[in-house]
C-alpha positions in Angstrom: -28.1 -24.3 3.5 -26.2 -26.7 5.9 -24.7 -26.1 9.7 -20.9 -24.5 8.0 -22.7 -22.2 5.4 -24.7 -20.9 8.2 -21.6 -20.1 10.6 -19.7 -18.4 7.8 -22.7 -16.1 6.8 -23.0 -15.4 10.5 -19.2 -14.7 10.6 -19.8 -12.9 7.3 -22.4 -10.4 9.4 -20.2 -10.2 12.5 -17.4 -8.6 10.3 -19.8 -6.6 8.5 -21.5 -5.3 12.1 -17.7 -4.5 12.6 -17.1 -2.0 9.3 -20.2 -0.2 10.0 -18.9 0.2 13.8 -15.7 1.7 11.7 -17.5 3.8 9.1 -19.7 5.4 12.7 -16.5 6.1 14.1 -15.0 8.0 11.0 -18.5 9.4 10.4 -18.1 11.1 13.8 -14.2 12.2 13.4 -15.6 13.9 10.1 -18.4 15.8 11.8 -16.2 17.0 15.0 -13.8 18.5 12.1 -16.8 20.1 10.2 -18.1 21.9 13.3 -14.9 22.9 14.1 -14.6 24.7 10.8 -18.0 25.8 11.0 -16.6 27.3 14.5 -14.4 28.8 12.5 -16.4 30.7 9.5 -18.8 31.7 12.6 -15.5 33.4 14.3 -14.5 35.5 11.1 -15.3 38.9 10.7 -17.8 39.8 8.6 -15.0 41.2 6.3 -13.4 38.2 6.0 -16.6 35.8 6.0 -17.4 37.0 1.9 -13.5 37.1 1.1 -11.2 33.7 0.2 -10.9 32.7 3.4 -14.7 32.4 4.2 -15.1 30.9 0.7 -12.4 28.2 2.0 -14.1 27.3 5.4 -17.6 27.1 3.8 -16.6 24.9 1.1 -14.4 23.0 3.6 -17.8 22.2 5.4 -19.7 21.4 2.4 -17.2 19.1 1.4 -16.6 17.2 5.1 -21.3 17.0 4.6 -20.5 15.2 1.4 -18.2 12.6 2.7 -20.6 12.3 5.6 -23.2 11.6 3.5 -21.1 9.2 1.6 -20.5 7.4 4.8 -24.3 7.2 5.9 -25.0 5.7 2.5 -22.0 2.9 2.3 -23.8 1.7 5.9 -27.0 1.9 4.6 -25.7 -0.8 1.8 -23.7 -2.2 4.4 -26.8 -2.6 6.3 -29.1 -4.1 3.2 -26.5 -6.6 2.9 -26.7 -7.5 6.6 -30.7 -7.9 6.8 -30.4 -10.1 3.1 -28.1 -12.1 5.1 -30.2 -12.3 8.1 -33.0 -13.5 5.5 -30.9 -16.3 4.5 -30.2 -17.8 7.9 
């Protein structure tokens, strides 16, 4: 691998290092909004906790984990891809 290829998979990694920076920050925006529906469900009455609009806020939650988790495994990837770059250089 010459001097060029070497610069452009470093550039390659700094742009990387920059999505992952990106997916942390939406990561984080999706966990304030979960706890805050989570804040919520804890705030209903106990009434209102089993009725639709418990259902809503719970499945609101479990959706907002999902995406989280969706997140933490596209920078995991992201992160592979890094570290088999890294190998190269």
């Amino acid at each position: 691998m010459n001097k060029q290829q070497r610069k452009e998979l470093e550039k390659i990694q700094e742009r990387i290092a920059d999505v992952q920076a990106d997916i942390q920050s939406i990561r984080d925006d999706l966990e304030d909004i979960k706890a805050e529906e989570d804040e919520k469900y804890e705030n209903l009455p106990d009434s209102f906790k089993y009725g639709e609009a418990g259902e809503k806020l719970e499945e609101n939650s479990y959706q907002l984990e999902s995406l989280m988790d969706e997140l933490d495994n596209a920078d995991s990837t992201l992160q592979d891809v890094y570290d088999g770059i890294d190998e190269l250089l």
